[in-house]
PAGU-957919 format. One record per atom (N, C-alpha, C, CB): residue in one letter; x, z, y; atom name; residue number from 1. Coordinates in steps of 0.05 Angstrom, whole numbers, padded with zeros to 5 digits. Glycine has a CB too. Example, Ala and Ser with C-alpha at 12.3 -4.5 7.8 and 13.67 -1.06 7.14 Angstrom:
BEGIN
NODE  rest  c1  c3  c2  atom  nr
NODE  a  00264  00156  -00114  N  1
NODE  a  00246  00156  -00090  CA  1
NODE  a  00264  00156  -00066  C  1
NODE  a  00226  00181  -00089  CB  1
NODE  s  00257  00142  -00045  N  2
NODE  s  00273  00143  -00021  CA  2
NODE  s  00258  00157  00001  C  2
NODE  s  00282  00114  -00012  CB  2
***
This chain:
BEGIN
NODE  rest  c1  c3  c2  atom  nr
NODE  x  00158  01705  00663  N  1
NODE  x  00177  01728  00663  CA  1
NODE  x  00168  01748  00642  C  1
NODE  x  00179  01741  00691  CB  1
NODE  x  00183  01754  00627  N  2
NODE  x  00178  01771  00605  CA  2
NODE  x  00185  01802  00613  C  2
NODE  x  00195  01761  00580  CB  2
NODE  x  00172  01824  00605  N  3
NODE  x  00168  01855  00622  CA  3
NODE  x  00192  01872  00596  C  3
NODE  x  00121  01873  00622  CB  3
NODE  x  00203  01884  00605  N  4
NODE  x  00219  01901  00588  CA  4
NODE  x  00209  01915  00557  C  4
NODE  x  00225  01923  00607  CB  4
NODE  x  00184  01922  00572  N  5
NODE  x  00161  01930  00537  CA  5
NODE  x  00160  01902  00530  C  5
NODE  x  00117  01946  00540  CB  5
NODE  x  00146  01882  00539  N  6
NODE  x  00145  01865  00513  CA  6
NODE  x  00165  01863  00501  C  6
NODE  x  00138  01840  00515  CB  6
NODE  x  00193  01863  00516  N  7
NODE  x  00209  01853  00498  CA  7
NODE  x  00220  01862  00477  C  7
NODE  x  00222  01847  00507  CB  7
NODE  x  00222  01891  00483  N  8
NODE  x  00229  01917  00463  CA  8
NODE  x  00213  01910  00441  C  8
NODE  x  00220  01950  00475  CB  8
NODE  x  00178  01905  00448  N  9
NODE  x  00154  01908  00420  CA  9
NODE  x  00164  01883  00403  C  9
NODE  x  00112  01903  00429  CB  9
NODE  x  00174  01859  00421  N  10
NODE  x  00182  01836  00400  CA  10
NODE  x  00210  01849  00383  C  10
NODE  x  00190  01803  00419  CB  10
NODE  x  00229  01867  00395  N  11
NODE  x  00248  01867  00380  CA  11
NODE  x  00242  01887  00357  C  11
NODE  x  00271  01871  00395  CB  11
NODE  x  00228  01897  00359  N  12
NODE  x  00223  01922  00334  CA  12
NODE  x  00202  01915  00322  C  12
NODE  x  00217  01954  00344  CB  12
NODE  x  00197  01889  00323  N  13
NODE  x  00176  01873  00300  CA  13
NODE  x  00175  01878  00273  C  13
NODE  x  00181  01845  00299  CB  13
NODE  x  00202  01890  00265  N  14
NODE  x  00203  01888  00233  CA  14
NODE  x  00211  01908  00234  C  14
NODE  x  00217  01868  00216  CB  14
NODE  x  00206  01942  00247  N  15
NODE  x  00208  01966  00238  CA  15
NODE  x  00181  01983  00244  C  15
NODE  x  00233  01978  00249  CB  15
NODE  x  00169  01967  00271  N  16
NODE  x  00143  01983  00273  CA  16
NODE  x  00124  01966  00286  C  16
NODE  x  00146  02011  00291  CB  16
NODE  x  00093  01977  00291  N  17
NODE  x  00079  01954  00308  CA  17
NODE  x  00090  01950  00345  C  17
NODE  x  00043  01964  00305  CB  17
NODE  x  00091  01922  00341  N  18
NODE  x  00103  01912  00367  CA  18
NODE  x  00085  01929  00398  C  18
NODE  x  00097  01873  00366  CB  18
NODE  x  00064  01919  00397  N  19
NODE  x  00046  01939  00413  CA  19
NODE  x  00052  01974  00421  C  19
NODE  x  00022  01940  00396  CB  19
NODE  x  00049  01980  00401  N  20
NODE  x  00063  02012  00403  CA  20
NODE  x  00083  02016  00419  C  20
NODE  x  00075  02024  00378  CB  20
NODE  x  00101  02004  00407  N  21
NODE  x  00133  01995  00411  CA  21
NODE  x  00123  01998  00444  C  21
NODE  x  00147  01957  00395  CB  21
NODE  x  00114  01973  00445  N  22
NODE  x  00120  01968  00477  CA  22
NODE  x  00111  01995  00496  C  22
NODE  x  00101  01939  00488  CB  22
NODE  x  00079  01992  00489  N  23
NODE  x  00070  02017  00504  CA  23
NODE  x  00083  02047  00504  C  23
NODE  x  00044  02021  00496  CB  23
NODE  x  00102  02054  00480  N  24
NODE  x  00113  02066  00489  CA  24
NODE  x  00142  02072  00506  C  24
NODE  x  00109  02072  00477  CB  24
NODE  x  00159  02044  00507  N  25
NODE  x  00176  02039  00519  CA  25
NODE  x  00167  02037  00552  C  25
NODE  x  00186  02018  00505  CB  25
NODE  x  00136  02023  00553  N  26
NODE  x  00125  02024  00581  CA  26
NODE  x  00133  02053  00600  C  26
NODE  x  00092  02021  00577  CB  26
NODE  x  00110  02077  00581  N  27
NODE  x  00116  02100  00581  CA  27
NODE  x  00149  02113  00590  C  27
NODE  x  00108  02105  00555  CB  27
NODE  x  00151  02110  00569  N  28
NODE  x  00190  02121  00582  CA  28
NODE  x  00203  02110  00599  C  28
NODE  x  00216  02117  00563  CB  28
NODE  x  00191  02088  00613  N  29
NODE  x  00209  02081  00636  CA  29
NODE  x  00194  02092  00661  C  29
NODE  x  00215  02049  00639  CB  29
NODE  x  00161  02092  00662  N  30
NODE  x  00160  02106  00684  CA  30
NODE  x  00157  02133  00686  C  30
NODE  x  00144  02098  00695  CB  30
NODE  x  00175  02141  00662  N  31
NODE  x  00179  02176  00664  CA  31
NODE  x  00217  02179  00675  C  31
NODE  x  00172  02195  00621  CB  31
NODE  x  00219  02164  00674  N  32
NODE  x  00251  02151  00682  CA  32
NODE  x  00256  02138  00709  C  32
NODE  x  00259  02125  00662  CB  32
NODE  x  00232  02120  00717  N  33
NODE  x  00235  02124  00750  CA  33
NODE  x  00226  02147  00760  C  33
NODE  x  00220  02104  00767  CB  33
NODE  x  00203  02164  00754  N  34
NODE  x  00196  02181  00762  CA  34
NODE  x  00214  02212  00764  C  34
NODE  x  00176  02179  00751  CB  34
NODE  x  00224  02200  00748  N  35
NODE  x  00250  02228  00740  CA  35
NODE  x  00279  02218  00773  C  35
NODE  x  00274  02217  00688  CB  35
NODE  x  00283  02190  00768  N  36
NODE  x  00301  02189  00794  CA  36
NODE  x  00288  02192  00816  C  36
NODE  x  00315  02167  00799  CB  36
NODE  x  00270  02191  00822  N  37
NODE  x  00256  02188  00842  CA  37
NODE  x  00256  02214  00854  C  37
NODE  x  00232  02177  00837  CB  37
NODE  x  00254  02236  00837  N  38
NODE  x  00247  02258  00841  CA  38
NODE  x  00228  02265  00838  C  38
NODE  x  00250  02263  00856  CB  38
NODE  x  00211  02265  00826  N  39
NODE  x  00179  02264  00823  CA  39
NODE  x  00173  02282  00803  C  39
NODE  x  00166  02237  00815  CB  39
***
């Protein structure tokens, strides 16, 4: 099963480093549950 960041870091392979990419897509989503959540 492939995680939403990897998949993002594979798709932006050819504008930035994939890694980054992901970890920061990681980032924004658990500021995005945390935001519905109420948190």
């Amino acid at each position: 099963m492939r995680f939403g960041s990897d998949m993002a870091g594979r798709a932006e392979q050819g504008i930035g480093e994939p890694e980054e990419v992901a970890v920061a897509v990681a980032f924004l989503a658990s500021d995005l549950v945390d935001a519905l959540a109420g948190k």
